[in-house]
N, C-alpha and C positions, 0 to 999 in steps of 0.2 A: 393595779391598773388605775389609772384615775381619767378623768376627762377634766381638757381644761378647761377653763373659767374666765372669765368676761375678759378682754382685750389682751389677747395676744397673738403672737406671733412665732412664728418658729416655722424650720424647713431642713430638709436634708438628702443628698442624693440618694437614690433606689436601693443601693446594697451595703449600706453602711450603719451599721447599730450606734446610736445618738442619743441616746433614753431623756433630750432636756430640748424644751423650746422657752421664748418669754414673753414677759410682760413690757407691752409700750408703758411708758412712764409719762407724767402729764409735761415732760419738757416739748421745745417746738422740736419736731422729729426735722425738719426740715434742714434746722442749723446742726445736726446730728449725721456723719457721714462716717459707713460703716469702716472699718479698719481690716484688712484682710491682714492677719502677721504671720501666713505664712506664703512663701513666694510660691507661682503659680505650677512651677516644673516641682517644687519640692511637695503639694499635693497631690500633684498628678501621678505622680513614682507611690506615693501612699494609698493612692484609690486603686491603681493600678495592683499594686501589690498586695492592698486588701480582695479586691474584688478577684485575682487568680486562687486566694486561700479561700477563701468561701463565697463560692460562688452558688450554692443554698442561698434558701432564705432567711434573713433572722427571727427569731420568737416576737422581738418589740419592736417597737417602734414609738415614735412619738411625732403631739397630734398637739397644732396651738389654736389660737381663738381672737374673736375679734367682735366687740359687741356693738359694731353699727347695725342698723338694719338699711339695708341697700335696696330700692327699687330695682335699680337696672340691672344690678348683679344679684338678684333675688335678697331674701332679709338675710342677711348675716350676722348672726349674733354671736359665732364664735368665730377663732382662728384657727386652723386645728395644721401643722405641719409636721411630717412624716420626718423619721428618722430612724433605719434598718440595722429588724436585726443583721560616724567616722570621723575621722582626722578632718581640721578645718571645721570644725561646728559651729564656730562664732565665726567665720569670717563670708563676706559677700564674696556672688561669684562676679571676679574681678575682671573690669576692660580687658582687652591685650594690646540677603543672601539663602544664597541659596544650598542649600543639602548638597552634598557630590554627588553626582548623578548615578544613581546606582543600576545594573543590569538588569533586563526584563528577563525574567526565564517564566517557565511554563507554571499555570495557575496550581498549586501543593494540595493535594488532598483536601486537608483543610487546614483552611486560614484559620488565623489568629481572629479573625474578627467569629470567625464561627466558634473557637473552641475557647475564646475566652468572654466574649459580651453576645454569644447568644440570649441569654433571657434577660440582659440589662439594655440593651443598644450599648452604640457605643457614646463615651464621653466628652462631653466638650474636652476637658482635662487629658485626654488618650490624644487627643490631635493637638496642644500645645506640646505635650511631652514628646510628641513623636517627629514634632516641629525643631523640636530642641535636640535629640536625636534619637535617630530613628533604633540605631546601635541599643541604648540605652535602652528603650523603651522594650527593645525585644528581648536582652537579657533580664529584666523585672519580669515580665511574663512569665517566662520557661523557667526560671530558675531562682529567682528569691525577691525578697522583701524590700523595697526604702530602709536605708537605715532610717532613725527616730535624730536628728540633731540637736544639741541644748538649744540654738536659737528657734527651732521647731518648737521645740517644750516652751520655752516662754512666751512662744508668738502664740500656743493652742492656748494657752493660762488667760493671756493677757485679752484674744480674739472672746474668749469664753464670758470673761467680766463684763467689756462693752454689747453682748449679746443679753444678759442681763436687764440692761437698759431698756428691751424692747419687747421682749420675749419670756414665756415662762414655759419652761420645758416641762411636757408632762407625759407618762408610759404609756404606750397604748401596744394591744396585742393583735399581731396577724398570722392570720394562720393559712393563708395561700396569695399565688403571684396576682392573682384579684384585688387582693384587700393592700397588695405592696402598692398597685397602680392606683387605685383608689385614694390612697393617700395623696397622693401626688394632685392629684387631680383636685381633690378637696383645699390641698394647699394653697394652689392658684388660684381656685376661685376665690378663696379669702384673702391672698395677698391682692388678688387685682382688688377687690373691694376696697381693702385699705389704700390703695397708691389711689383711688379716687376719691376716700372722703379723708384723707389724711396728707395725702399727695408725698407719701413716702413709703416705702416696702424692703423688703429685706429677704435675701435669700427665697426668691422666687422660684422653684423650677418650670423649668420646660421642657418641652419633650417636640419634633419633627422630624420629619422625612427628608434628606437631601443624600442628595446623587445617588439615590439608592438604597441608602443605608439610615438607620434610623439611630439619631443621634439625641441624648436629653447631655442636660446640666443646672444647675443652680445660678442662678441672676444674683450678682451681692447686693447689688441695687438699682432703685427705679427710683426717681423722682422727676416729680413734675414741676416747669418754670413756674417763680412765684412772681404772682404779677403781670404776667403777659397774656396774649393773645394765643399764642401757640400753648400748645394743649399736650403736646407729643412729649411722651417719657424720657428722663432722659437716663442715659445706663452710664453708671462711674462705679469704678472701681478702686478700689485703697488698698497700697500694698506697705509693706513699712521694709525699709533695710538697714542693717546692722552699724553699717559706716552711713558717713554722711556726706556721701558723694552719689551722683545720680546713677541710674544703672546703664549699663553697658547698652550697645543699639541692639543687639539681638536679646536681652532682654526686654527690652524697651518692645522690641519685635512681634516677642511671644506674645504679650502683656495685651497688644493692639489682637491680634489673632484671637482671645480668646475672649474681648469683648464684641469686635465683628462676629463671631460665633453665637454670641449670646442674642446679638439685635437678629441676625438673620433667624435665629430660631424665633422670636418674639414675633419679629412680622410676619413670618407666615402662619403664625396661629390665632392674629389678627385680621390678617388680611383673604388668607385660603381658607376653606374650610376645611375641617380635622379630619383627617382619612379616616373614620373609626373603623371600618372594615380594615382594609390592609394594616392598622395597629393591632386588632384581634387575632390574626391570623397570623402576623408575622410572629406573637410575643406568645402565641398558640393560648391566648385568653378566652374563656367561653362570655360576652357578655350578659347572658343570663343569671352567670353564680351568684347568689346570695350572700351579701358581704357580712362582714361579721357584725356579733350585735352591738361591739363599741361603737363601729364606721359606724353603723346605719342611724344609733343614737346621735353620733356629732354631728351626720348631714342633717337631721332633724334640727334641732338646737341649731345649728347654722340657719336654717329658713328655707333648705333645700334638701326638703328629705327624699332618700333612694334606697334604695331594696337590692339593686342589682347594678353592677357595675357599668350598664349597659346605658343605665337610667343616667346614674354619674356622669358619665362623659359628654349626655345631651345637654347637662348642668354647666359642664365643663364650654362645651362648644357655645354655646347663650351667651355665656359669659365674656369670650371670645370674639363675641360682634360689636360689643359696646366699646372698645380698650381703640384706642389710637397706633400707628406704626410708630417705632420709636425715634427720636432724633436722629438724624444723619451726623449731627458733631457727638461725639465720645469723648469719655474724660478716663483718665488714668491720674493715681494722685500716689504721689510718692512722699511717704512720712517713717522719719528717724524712729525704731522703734526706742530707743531708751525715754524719751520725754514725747514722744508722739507730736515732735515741731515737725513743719511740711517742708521739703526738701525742694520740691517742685512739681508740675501741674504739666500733664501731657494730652492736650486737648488735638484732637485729629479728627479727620471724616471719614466716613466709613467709605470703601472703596468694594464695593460688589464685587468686580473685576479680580482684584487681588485675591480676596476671600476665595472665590470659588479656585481657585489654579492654586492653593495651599490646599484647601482641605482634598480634591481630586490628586493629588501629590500623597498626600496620606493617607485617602484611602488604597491607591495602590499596592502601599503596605501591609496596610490590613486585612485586605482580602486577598493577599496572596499572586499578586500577579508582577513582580518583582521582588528580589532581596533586601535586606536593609542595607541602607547608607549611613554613611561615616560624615561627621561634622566636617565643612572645609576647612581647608587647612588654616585660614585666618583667625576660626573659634577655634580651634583644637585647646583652649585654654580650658576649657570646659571640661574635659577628664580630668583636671587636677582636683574636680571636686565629686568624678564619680566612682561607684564602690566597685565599678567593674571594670577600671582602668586598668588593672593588673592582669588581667586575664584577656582583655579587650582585644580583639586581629587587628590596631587600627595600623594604618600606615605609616603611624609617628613612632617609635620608642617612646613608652610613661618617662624616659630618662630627659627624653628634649620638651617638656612639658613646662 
């Protein structure tokens, strides 16, 4: 187990073993915009499909560092970020709305959102994937894995180098769902530190409450305007694809959906104050437990020492009141992975309206109070590249595909 050391960075969602965070490098972080190389639905089938096989805890984890010392977000001397314990590989999913409208029936024993993300919430990534199809998304659960793709494989190689640049990964040990959420919590508070005295951050998570259900995920990136007036963060994400042509509009779709998801989580953990009751109760966490002696060492060395997770999250919520709502324009940045040139730039506003009547669409899914739905017939192009097309009820023949 090690504990990191002065300026870093690192983060990673709740149930996924990550054992590496990094080191910021003295370049301008600013002119440095992260690269996500793998696409958002081909994650989301991976978390999904990790987090149904073990859905336990991991042994490690890892914990990064950041040595400003910050008044407003207490002294922060480290960064410490958490990380838990087919055919067509190279090709994009290619050009060729709304989900077909699937039948209400009576609410199932228990849902999926009960028997699969009880002790994690659910994921930003479970609502693009479930955006993308619903079909899909319920076959990974009940019955197997993502496959791993070659362009997967060199987009984790390649995502891993440029993480590098900012971040230095280091083991850290947990040993109960306390010391999981603790991480998390300790993450944010040092990545907000950094996006204030750095005006750049990296794989943020966040964690809120909406419609009911409690939903976290990872922020790729935060940056603040340079040079202006406005103050307000702004959230981009970088995706790279294979060809060099732009993605499809329901790609493009998805893409928009899961950064509205990321700012609506952000403003209300700026703006509302943090449920911490109904989070303890839901996630059945005792805030009293005594976290372990690594945490309690890096909230110290952070400038924000706690004993109990309970203590943490008043760290957490402090931290929380200083931080601005994030910009209303979103950016999306589409780059050729062979040479990382920029293919094109998909700047949009976020539409509150919109957001809420997709993700209340998906959670009907999730908690069981209709069936799954089948892609309309327009995308149906989209099973050409899934591993359960062969077995799939859908209403097309794999032949007319």
């Amino acid at each position: 187990m090690t504990i990191p050391s002065a300026s870093t960075h690192s983060t990673s969602s709740a149930t996924y073993t990550d054992t590496t965070t990094t080191t910021r490098s003295d370049e301008d972080p600013i002119s440095k915009i992260p690269v996500e190389f793998i696409s958002e639905q081909e994650m989301a089938l991976i978390e999904a499909a990790f987090a149904a096989a073990r859905p336990s805890i991991c042994a490690s984890s890892s914990l990064s560092v950041s040595a400003r010392f910050v008044e407003p977000v207490y002294a922060l001397s480290k960064r410490s970020l958490p990380s838990l314990c087919g055919s067509n590989s190279d090709l994009d999913i290619e050009d060729s709305g709304h989900l077909r409208g699937a039948q209400k029936k009576s609410r199932v024993k228990e849902s999926l959102l009960s028997r699969f993300r009880r002790r994690t919430g659910l994921y930003v990534t479970d609502i693009t994937a479930t955006e993308w199809c619903e079909k899909q998304m319920e076959f990974l659960l009940l019955f197997g894995k993502a496959e791993i793709t070659n362009a997967m494989k060199a987009g984790k190689i390649r995502h891993a180098k440029l993480e590098e640049e900012v971040v230095k990964k280091v083991e850290v040990t947990v040993k109960s769902s306390e010391d999981v959420w603790a991480l998390k919590f300790v993450n944010f508070i040092i990545g907000a530190n950094q996006l204030l005295f750095d005006g750049l951050t990296r794989e943020l998570p966040v964690v809120g409450f909406v419609e009911g259900v409690w939903i976290v995920g990872v922020i790729d990136e935060l940056r603040l305007p340079v040079g202006e007036t406005n103050r307000k963060p702004i959230l981009v994400d970088t995706k790279t694809r294979v060809k060099a042509k732009p993605p499809a509009e329901p790609q493009q779709r998805n893409g928009r959906l899961q950064l509205m998801c990321y700012k609506y989580l952000w403003d209300n953990l700026v703006v509302d104050d943090f449920p911490s009751k109904q989070f303890f109760d839901w996630f059945s966490l005792d805030p009293n437990h005594i976290l372990s002696d690594e945490i309690k060492m890096s909230t110290a060395d952070s400038g924000f020492p706690a004993e109990t997770l309970g203590e943490l999250v008043k760290y957490f919520r402090n931290a929380c009141k200083v931080l601005a709502p994030a910009d209303d324009q979103l950016l999306l940045r589409y780059e050729l992975q062979q040479d990382n040139s920029l293919l094109g730039e998909d700047q949009f506003a976020y539409d509150i309206g919109w957001l809420k009547t997709k993700i209340q669409h998906c959670l009907e899914f999730w908690t069981g109070e209709r069936e799954s739905g089948y892609v309309p017939e327009e995308e149906r192009w989209k099973c050409r590249f899934c591993q359960f097309a062969s077995v799939c009820p859908s209403p097309s023949p794999i032949d007319s595909f």
